[in-house]
C-alpha positions in Angstrom: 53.3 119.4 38.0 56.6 120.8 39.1 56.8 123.3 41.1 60.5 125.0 42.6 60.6 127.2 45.9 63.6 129.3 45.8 65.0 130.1 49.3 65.2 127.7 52.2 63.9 130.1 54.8 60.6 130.4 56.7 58.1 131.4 54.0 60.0 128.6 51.7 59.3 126.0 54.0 55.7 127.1 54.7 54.7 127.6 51.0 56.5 124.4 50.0 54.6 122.2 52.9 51.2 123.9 51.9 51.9 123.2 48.3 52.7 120.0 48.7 49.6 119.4 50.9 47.2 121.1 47.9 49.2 118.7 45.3 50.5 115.7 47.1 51.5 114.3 43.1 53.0 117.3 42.5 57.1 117.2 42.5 58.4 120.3 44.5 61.9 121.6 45.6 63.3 123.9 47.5 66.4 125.3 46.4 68.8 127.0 49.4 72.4 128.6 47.8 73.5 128.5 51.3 74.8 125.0 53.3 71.9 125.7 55.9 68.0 126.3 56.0 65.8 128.1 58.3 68.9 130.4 59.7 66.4 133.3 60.6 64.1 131.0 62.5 66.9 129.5 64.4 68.5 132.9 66.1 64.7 134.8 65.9 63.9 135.6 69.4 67.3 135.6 71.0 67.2 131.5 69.8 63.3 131.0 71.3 61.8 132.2 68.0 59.1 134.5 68.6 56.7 133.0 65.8 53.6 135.2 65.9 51.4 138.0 67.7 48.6 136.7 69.6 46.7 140.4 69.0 43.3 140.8 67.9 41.2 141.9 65.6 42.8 141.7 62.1 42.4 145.6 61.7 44.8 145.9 64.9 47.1 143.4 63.7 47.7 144.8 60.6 48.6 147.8 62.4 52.0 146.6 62.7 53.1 146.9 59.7 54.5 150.3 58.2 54.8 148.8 54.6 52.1 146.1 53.6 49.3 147.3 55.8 46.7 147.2 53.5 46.9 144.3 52.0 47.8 142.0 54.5 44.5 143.1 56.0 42.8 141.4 53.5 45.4 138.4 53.0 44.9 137.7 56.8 41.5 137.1 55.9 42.8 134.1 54.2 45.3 133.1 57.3 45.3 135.2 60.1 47.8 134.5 63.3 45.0 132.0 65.0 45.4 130.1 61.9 48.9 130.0 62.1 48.8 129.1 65.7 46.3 126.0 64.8 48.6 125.2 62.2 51.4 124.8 64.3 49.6 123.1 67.6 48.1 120.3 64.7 51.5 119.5 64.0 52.8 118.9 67.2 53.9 122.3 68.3 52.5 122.9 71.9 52.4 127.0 72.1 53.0 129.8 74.7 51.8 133.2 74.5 53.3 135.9 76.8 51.7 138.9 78.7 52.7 140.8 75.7 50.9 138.4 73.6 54.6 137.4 71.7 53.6 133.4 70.9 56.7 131.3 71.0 57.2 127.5 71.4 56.7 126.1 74.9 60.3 124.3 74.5 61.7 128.2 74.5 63.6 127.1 71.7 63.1 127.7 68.1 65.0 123.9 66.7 61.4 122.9 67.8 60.0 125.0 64.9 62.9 123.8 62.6 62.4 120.1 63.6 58.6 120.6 62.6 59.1 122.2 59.6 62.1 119.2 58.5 59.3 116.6 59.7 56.4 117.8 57.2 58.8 118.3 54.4 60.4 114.9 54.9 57.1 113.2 55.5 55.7 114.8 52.3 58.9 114.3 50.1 59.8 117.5 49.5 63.4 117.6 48.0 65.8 119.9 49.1 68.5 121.0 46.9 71.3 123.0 49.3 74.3 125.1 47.6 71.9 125.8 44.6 72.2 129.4 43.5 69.4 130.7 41.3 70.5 133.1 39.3 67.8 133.5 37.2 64.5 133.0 35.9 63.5 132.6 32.2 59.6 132.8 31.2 59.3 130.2 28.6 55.9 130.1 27.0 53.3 129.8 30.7 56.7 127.9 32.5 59.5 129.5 34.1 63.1 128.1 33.6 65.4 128.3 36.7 68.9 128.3 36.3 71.0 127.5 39.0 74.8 127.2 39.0 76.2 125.5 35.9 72.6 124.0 35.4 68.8 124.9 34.5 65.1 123.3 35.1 62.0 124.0 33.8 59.1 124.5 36.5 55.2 125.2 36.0 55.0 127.1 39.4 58.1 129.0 41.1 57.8 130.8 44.5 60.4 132.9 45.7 60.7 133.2 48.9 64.5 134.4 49.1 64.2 136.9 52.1 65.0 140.6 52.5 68.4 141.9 50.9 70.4 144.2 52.7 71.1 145.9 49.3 69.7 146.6 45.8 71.8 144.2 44.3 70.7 140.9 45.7 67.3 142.0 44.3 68.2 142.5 41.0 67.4 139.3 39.0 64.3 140.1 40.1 64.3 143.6 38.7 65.9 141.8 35.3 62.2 139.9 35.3 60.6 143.0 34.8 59.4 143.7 38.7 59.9 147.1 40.4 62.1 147.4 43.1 61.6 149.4 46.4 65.2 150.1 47.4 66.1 148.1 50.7 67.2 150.2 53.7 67.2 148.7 57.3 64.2 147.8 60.0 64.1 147.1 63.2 67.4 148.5 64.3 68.4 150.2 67.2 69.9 153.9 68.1 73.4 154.7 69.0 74.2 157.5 71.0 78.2 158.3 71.7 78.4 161.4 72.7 75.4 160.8 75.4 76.2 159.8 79.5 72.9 158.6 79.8 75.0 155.5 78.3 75.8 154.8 81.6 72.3 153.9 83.1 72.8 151.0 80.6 70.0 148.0 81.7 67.2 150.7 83.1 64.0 149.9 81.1 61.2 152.3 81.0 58.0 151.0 81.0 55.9 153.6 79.5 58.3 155.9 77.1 57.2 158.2 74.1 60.0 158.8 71.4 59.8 161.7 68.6 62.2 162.3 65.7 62.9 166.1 66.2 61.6 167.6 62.7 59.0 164.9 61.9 55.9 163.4 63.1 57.4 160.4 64.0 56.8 159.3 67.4 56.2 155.9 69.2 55.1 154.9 73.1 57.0 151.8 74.5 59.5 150.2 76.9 62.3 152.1 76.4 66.1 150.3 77.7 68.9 151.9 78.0 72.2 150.1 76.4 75.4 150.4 76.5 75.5 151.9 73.1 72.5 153.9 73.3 68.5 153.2 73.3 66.5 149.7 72.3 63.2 148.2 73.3 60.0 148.2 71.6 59.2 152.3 71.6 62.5 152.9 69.7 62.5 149.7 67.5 59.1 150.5 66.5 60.2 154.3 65.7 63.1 152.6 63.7 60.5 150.6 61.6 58.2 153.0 61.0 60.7 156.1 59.9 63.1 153.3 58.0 63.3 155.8 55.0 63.7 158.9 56.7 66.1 157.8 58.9 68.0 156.5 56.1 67.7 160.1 54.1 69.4 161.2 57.4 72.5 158.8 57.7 71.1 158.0 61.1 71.9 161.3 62.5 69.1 163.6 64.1 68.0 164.3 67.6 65.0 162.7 69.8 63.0 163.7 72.2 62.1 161.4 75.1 59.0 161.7 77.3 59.9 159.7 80.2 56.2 159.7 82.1 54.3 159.7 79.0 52.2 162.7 80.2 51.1 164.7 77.3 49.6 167.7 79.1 52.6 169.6 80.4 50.3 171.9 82.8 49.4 168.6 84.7 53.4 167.4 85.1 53.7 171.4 86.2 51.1 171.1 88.7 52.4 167.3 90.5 55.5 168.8 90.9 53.9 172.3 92.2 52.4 169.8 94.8 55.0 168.0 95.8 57.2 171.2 96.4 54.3 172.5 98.5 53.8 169.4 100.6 57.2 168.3 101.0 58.8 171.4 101.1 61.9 170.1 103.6 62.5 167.2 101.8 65.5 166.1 99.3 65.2 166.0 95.7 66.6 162.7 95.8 64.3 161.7 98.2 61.1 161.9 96.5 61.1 160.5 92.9 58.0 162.1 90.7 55.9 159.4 89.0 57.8 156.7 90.6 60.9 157.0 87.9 63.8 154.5 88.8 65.9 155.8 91.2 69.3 156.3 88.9 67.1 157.6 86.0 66.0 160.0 88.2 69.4 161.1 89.5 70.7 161.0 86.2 67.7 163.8 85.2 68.1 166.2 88.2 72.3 166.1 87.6 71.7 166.7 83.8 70.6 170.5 85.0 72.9 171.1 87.2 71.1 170.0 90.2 72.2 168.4 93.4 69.9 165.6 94.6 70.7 166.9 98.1 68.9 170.2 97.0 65.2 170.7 98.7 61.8 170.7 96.9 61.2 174.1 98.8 64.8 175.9 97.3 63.7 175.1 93.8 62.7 178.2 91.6 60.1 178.8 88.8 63.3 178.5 86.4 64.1 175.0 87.6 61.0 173.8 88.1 60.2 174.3 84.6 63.3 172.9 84.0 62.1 169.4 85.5 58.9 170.0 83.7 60.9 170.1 80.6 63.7 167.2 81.1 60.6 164.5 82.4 58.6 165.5 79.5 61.0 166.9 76.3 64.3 165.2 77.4 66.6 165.7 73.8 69.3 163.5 72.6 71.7 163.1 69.6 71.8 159.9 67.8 74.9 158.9 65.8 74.1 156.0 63.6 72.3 152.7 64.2 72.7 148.7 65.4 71.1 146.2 64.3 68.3 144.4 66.8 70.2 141.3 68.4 71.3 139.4 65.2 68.1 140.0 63.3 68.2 141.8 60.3 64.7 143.4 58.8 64.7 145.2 55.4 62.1 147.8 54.5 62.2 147.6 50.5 61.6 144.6 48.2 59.7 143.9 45.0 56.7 146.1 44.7 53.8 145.5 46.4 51.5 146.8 43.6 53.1 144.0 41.2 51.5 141.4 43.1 48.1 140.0 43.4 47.4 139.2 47.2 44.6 137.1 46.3 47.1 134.8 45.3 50.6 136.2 45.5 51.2 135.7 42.0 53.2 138.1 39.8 51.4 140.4 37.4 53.6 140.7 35.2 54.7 136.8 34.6 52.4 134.0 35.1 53.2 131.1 37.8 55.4 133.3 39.3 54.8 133.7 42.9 56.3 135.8 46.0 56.1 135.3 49.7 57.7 137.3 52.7 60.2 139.3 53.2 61.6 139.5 49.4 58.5 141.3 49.3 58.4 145.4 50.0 56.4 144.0 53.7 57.9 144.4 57.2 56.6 144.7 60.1 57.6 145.5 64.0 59.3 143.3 66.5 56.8 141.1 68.2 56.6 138.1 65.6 54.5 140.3 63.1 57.6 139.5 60.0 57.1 136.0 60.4 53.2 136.0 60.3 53.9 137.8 57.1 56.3 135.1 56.1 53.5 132.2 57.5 50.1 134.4 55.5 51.9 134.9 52.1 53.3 131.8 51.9 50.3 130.2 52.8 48.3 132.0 50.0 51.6 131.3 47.5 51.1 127.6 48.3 47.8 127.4 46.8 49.5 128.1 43.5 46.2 129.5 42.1 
């Protein structure tokens, strides 16, 4: 049997080593257009490669992903993150799982998950064939004819596994084959903000943030950091992943509003502050900081109405109390278009979900043609959720059933 991967990233290397592992006789490429493999893996994580989610149950897992959800529920019955983490620690990966349950490699550096990867492959004889541009695939008969270059091979089994495309167009020798296409627009990015000062608090993170999109039901709770450019962390990238398409339909600009406490019930942030302007009636606004909000932040909030920080809790009136009330709790911002999350790029949009069997990631439409991660219409938040995609559909493709 011959079977050719096509793409030399994550889910390529992880459907080619389980493929070859189901059919050790079998003879199986991967074909890479590029000079280099595994590029995502190597700079995922800021260059530590953040691998998978150690979250649980499946249900909550699956969570995590705006497009997919449903069924990588059920494909994560097949091979669910503790899998993956087993899969890795039996070959020689020793793991470590942060307080946010992000799983990385102990050596903080993700050549260790490249280095595995090249070992299996090499120790199984998988060929690698770099430079090799597919162009296209040809059903002929129940095999598939890749053409690559100047030259062409016929395969019984093909799984591509060529990774997100920032535009249409990279998709669309796929779309030729007869697949539907969900038109790619970014992930995972973060929000610029250049007419804003709060710019200048740059490197403040809030703990405990929620986000909204003003005119949507959008909203997300998170770490929130401050850049220089604008807002990051996990409450806005997830916000980002999550309204991908509307945000898109917007040019990236709208307005946000920013809880900074998290408290829903407004009466209750009325009330602390009623408290504190009773009990401390002599005291500086700057001296007392209302649900122990970083000192600058805090600053920043009371100047944004025209406050002094020298001003007393006792000389506030109704007006500005509300005022504080409103700033702590419905803070608004404009956001003028987007960057993307470190050097990461996540697509939402890829070959239709609905094309696909997830018992077996095979086409529908073409037989022995297989799909696995992100050139599927999947993606999930930051937190190593798009490679556990990548590591449970390539799993399944590798059966080649």
């Amino acid at each position: 049997m011959k079977v050719a991967i096509i793409g030399g990233g994550a889910a390529g290397f992880f459907a080619a080593i389980t493929a070859k592992e189901n059919y050790p006789e079998a003879e199986l490429v991967i074909f890479e257009k590029s000079q280099n493999v595994l590029r995502k893996v190597k700079i995922s994580g800021g260059g530590r490669c953040n691998l998978t989610n150690a979250i649980t149950p499946i249900k909550a897992f699956a969570k995590a992903y705006p497009r997919g959800e449903m069924q990588l529920r059920k494909a994560f019955g097949r091979f669910s993150n503790t899998d993956a983490l087993n899969w890795f620690e039996k070959r020689g990966v020793i793991l470590y799982t942060q307080n946010d349950n992000c799983v990385f490699p102990a050596s903080q550096n993700s050549q260790t998950i490249i280095d595995c990867f090249m070992r299996e492959t090499s120790r199984l004889g998988v060929s690698l064939k770099l430079g090799a541009f597919v162009k296209e695939i040809v059903p002929i008969d129940k095999k598939l004819r890749v053409i690559y270059d100047h030259k062409d091979e016929i395969f019984d089994k093909v799984v591509v596994t060529t990774g997100g495309s920032p535009k249409r167009k990279g998709l669309e020798w796929l779309a030729l084959l007869g697949h539907s296409i969900s038109h790619p627009v970014p992930s995972l990015f973060t929000f610029n903000m250049p007419s804003e000062s709060i710019v200048k608090l740059m490197g403040i993170v809030v703990e405990n943030a929620r986000v909204k999109i003003i005119g949507t039901n959008l909203q997300s709770k998170g770490a929130l950091l401050i850049t220089h450019w604008g807002m990051s962390g996990p409450a806005v990238l997830k916000l980002s992943a999550f309204g991908a398409r509307i945000l898109s339909e917007k040019a990236y600009n709208f307005e946000i509003s920013v809880n900074w406490i998290d408290e829903k019930n407004n009466e209750e942030v009325k009330g602390y502050l009623s408290k504190i302007m009773q009990e401390n009636p002599k005291k500086k606004l700057g001296n007392i900081r209302p649900y122990n909000l970083q000192t600058r932040l805090w600053y920043y909030l009371v100047e944004k109405l025209g406050l002094s920080v020298e001003k007393k809790w006792g000389e506030l009136g109704k007006k500005q109390h509300n005022q504080l009330v409103t700033v702590m709790t419905n803070d608004l911002y404009t956001i003028q278009g987007k960057t993307t999350f470190k050097e990461e790029f996540v697509t939402c949009g890829g070959v239709d979900l609905n094309e696909i069997d997830f018992k077996t990631m095979q086409s529908k439409l073409i037989p022995n043609l297989y799909f696995a991660g992100e050139v599927l219409d999947i993606d999930g938040i930051t937190g190593g959720y798009n490679f556990q995609a990548a590591w449970t559909t390539a799993y399944i493709a590798g059966q080649l059933q």
